[in-house]
TIBA-535264 format. One line per field, with one value per residue (C-alpha): residue number from 1; residue in three letters; x, y, z. Coordinates in steps of 0.1 Angstrom, whole numbers, plus 2048, in hexadecimal, padded with zeros to 3 digits. Layout:
// TIBA-535264
resi: c(NUM; ...)
resn: c(ala; ...)
X: c(X; ...)
Y: c(Y; ...)
Z: c(Z; ...)
// end
This chain:
// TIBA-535264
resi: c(1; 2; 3; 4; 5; 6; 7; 8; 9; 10; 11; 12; 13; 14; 15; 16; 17; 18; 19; 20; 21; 22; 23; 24; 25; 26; 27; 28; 29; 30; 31; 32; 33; 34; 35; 36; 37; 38; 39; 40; 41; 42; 43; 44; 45; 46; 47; 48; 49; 50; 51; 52; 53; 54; 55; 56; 57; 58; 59; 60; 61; 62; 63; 64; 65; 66; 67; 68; 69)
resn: c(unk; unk; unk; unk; unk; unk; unk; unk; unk; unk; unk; unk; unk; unk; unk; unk; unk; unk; unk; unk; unk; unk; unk; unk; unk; unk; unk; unk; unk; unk; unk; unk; unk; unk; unk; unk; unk; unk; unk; unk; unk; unk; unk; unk; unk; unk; unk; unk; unk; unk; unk; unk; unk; unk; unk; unk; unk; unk; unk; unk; unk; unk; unk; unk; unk; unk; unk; unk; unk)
X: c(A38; A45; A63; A41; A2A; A47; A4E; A2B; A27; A48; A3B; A17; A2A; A3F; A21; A0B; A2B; A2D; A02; 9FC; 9EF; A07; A17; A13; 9F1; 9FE; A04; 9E7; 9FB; A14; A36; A41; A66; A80; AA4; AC1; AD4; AD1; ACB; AE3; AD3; AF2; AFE; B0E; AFD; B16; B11; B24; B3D; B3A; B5B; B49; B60; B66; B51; B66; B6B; B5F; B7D; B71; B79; B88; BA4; B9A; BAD; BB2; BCD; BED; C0F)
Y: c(713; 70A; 6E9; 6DF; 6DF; 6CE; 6B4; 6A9; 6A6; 68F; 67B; 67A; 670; 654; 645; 643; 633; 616; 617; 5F7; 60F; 605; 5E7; 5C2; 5AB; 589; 56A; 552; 534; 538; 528; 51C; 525; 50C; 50E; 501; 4E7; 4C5; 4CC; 4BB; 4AD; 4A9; 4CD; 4DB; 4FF; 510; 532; 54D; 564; 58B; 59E; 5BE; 5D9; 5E3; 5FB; 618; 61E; 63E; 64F; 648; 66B; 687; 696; 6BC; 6D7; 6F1; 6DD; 6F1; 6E5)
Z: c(A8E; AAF; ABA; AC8; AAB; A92; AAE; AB4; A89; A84; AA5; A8F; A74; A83; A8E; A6D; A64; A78; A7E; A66; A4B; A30; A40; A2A; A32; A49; A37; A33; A42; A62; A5E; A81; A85; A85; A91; A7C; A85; A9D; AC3; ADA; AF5; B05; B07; B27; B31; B44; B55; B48; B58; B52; B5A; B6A; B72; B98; BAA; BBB; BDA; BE9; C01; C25; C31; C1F; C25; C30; C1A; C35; C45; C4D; C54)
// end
């Protein structure tokens, strides 16, 4: 048996996992989701600030290595 042969079976067998075949039947009745808390209607949004790190520069022109004093 081929990497080929045992690659395609656990890819067969990662699928009839997650195909529906064993997973749970959807509740009869669909609970809307609801966030904690009280919502300030108030609130500021502000944007945020990301602290990226500098690009480098690339050398304008190289210094040649053949170069004799």
């Amino acid at each position: 048996m081929g990497i080929r042969d045992r690659l395609i079976r656990k890819v067969k067998k990662v699928a009839a996992e997650f195909s529906g075949e064993y997973a749970e039947d959807a509740p009869e009745e669909q609970q809307p989701y609801e966030r904690p808390g009280v919502p300030n209607e108030n609130a500021e949004v502000v944007m945020a600030k990301l602290n990226r790190p500098k690009r480098a520069r690339k050398n304008r022109k190289p210094k040649p290595s053949n170069e004799t004093d």
